[in-house]
C-alpha positions, -999 to 999 in steps of 0.1 A, spaced: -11 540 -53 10 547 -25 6 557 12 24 593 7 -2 595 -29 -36 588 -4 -15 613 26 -10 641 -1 -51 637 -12 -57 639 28 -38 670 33 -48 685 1 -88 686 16 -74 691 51 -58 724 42 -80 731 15 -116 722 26 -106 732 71 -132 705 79 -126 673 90 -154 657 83 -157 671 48 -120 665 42 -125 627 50 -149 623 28 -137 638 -5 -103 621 3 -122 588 0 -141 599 -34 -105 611 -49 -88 576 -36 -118 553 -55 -116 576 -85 -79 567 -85 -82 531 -82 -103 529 -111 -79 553 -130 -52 527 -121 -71 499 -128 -75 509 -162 -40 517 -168 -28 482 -154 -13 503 -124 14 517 -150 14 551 -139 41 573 -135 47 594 -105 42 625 -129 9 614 -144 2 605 -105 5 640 -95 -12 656 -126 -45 631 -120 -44 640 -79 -45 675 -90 -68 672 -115 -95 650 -95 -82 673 -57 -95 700 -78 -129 688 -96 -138 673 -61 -127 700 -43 -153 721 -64 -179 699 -54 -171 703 -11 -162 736 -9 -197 754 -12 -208 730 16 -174 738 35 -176 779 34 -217 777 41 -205 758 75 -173 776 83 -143 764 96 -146 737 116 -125 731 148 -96 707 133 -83 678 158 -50 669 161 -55 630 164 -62 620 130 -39 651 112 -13 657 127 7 691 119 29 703 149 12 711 178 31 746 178 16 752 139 -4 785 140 -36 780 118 -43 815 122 -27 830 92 -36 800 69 -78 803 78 -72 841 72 -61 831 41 -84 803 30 -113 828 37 -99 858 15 -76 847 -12 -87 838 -41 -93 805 -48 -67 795 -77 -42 808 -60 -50 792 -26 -51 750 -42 -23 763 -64 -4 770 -32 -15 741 -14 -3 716 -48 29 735 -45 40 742 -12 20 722 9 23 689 -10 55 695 -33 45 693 -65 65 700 -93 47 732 -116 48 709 -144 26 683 -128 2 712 -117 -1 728 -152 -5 688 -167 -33 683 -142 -51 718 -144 -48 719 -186 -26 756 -177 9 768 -188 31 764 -162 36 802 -164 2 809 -153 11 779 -120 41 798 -116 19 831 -112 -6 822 -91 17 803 -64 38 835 -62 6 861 -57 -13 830 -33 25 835 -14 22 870 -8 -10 871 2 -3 843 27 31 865 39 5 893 44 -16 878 63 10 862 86 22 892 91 -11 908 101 -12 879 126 21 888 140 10 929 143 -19 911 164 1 898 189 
């Protein structure tokens, strides 16, 4: 497992989960479940079957943090231990993780956010990559409407 595998897990549950704390500690669950995962496979893994098992364990743990995450709310995020730009506007992105719907929002996060491919996302969710393909392009427009809406606010 490499450092960029355990920094797309982290990012996955920073964007994904918007609270720290939380996102730390899923990350850690996702990163032993891989170890084991790789252990078994005599660390002969390739970096597609990598990204189909981050998204298939990001997604089952995910399921598990993110009842605990929306019943406290977002959480303010520091900037010391994730670092995006320091002129990133969050704004649009909470809007977003607060409305859309969640299979579009991890499917935009797997895509966008962490650059992987539709194939690895459709291996990793057991979906076509059609229906991948869909739900990144409506998560998309629903994130461009709510930038938007932020921008009208200003």
């Amino acid at each position: 497992m490499s450092a960029a595998d355990i920094r797309s897990i982290a990012l996955f549950f920073y964007f994904s989960l918007m609270n720290e704390k939380l996102a730390q500690s899923a990350s850690s669950k996702v990163v032993h479940q891989l170890k084991i995962f790789l252990k078994k496979r005599h660390d002969q893994v390739s970096k597609f079957e990598m990204h189909a098992k981050v998204v298939e364990l990001t997604q089952e743990h995910w399921s598990r943090f993110q009842t605990t995450a929306k019943r406290q709310g977002v959480v303010a995020l520091s900037r010391s231990l994730w670092s995006p730009p320091k002129q990133t506007d969050l704004g649009p992105w909470r809007q977003f993780y607060k409305e859309s719907d969640s299979k579009e929002f991890l499917s935009v996060i797997w895509s966008r956010i962490l650059g992987y491919e539709d194939q690895e996302i459709a291996s990793g969710l057991r979906l076509s990559e059609g229906t991948v393909r869909h739900r990144v392009s409506r998560g998309l427009r629903h994130l461009g409407s709510m930038y938007r809406l932020d921008r009208l606010d200003e």
